[in-house]
C-alpha positions as CSV (number, residue, x, y, z in Angstrom):
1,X,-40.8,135.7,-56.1
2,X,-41.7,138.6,-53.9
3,X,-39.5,141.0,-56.0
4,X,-41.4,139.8,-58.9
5,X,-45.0,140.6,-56.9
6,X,-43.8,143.4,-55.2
7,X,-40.8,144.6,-56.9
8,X,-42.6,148.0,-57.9
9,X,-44.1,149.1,-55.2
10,X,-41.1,148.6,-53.1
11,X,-39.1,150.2,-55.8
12,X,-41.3,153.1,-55.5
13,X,-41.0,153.2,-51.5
14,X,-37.4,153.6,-51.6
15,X,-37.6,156.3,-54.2
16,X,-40.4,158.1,-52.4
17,X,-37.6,158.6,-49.6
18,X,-35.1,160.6,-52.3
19,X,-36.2,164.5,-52.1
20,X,-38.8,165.3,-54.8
21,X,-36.1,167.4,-56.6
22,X,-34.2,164.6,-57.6
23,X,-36.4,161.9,-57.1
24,X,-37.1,162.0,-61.2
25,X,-33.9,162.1,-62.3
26,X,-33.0,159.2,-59.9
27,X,-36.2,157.1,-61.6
28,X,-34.6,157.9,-64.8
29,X,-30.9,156.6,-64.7
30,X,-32.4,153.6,-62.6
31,X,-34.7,153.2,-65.1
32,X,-31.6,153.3,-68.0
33,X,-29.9,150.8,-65.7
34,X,-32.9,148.4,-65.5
35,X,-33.0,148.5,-69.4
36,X,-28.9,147.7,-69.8
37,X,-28.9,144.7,-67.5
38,X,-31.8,143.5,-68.7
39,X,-30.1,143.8,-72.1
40,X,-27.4,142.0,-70.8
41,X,-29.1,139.0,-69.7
42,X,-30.7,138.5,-72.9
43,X,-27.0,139.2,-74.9
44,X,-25.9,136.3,-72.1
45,X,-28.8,133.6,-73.1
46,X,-27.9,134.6,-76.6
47,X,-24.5,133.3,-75.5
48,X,-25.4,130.4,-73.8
49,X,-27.5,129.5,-76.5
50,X,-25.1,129.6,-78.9
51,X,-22.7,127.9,-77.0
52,X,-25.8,124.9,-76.8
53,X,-26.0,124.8,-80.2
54,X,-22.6,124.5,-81.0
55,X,-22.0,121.8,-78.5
56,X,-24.7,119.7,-79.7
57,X,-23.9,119.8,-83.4
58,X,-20.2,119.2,-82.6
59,X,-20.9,116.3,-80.6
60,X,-23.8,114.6,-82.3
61,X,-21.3,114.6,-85.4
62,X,-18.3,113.0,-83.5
63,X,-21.0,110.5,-81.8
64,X,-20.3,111.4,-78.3
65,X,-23.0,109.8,-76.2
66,X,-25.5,111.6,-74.5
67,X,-24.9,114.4,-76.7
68,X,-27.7,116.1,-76.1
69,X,-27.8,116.0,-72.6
70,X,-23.8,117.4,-73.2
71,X,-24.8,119.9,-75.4
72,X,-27.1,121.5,-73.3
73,X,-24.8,121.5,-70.4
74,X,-22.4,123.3,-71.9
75,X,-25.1,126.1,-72.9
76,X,-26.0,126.4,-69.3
77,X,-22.7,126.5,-68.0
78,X,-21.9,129.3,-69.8
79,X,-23.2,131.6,-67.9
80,X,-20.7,130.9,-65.5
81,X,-17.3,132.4,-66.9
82,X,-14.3,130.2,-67.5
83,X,-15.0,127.7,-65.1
84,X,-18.2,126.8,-66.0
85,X,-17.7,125.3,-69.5
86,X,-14.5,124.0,-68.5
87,X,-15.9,122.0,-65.9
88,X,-18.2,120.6,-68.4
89,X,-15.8,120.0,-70.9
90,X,-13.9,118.1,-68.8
91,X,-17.1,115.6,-68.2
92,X,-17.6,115.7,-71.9
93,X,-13.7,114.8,-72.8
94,X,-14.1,111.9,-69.9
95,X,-17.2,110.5,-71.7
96,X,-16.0,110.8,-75.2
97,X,-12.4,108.9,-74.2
98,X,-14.6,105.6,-73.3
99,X,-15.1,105.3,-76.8
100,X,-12.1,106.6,-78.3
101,X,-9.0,109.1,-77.2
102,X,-9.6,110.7,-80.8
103,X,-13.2,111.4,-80.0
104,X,-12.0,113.0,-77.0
105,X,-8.8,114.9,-78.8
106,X,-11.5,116.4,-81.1
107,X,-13.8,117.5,-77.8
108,X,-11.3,119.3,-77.5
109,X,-10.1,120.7,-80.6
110,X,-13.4,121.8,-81.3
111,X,-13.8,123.1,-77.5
112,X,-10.7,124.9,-77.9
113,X,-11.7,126.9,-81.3
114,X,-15.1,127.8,-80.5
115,X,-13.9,129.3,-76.9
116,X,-11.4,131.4,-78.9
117,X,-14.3,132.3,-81.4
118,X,-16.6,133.4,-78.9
119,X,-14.1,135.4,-76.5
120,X,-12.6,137.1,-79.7
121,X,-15.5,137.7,-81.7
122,X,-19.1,136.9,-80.0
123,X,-18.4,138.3,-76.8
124,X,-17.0,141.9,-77.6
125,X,-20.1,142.0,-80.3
126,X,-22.8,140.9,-78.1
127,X,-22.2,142.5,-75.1
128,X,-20.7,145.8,-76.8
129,X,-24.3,146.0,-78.6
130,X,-26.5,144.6,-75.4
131,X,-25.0,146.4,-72.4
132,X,-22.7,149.3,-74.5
133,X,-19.7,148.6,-72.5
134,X,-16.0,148.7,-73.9
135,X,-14.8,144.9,-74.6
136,X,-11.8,146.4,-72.1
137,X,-14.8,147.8,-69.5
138,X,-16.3,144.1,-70.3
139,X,-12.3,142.5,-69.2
140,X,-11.7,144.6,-65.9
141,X,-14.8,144.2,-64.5
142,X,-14.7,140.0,-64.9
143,X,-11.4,140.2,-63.6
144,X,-12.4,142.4,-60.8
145,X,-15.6,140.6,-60.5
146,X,-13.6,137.2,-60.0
147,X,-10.9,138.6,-57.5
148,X,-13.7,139.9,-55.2
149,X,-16.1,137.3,-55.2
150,X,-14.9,134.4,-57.3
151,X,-17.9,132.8,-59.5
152,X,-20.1,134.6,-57.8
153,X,-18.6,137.9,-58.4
154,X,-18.1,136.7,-62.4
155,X,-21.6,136.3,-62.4
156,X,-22.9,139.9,-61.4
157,X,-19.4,141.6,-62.6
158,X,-20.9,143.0,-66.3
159,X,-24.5,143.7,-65.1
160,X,-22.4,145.7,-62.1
161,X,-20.3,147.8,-64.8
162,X,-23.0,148.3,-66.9
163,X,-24.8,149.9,-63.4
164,X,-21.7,151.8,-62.6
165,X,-21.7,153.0,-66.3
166,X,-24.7,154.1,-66.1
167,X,-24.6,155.9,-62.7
168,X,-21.0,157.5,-63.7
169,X,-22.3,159.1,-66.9
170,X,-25.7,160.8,-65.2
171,X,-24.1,162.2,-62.4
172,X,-20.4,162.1,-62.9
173,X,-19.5,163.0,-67.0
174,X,-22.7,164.9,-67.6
175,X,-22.0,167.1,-64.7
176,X,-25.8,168.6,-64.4
């Protein structure tokens, strides 16, 4: 909450201590930064969202109780990678078996196609177009990401690249 009040003006009080010389430039590629993670977030609710969707159609057609409440479970653990969905898909197989071990082969069939549709296809488009990372740069940073910090380190690895990518191609590639 205070970063939302006072995220500014602290933001300028850091940036008042660069020297004036390359206090501008700094603004800039921070300010580039800002507008790739931000991008990011909204390429990972489109994911998430997606994900929801998916869930709930799939499981309102195979009758799954609480389908909803499934459905939208497995849009917000998406944002955690991996783990998050598979946690949840777990619940949802478990839930689905009470009424039938078909029902809960299907969870799973279905679980299994869209996860391969979205890290083939939905993934490498989204976040190629929101954060203009390589799928590869995408990869290596969730794997380095999860080695480092585990979840947490999945969490903040592609808004952390996309920072780094930034960073590296105003002061590193461009030389000036």
């Amino acid at each position: 909450m205070y970063f939302i009040l006072e995220g500014d003006t602290v933001y300028r009080y850091f940036l008042s201590m660069v020297p004036a010389i390359y206090r501008t430039r700094l603004d800039m590629t921070l300010q580039k930064a800002e507008l790739r993670v931000s991008r990011w977030l909204i390429g990972q609710l489109s994911l998430m969202a997606i994900q929801g969707v998916y869930s709930i159609i799939v499981f309102f057609s195979l009758h799954v109780r609480y389908f909803m409440l499934l459905g939208v479970l497995m849009g917000i653990t998406n944002i955690i990678p991996v783990a998050g969905n598979l946690i949840t898909i777990i619940i949802v197989f478990c839930v689905a078996a009470i009424d039938s071990w078909t029902k809960a082969l299907l969870v799973l069939l279905f679980y299994v196609i869209y996860s391969q549709v979205e890290n083939a296809w939905l993934v490498p488009r989204i976040m190629r177009s929101s954060v203009d990372l390589m799928g590869i740069t995408v990869l290596v940073a969730l794997l380095c990401g999860t080695a480092v910090a585990g979840i947490v380190g999945a969490l903040v690895a592609v808004p952390t690249a996309a920072l780094v990518a930034v960073i590296t191609d105003e002061y590193l590639v461009r030389g000036d």
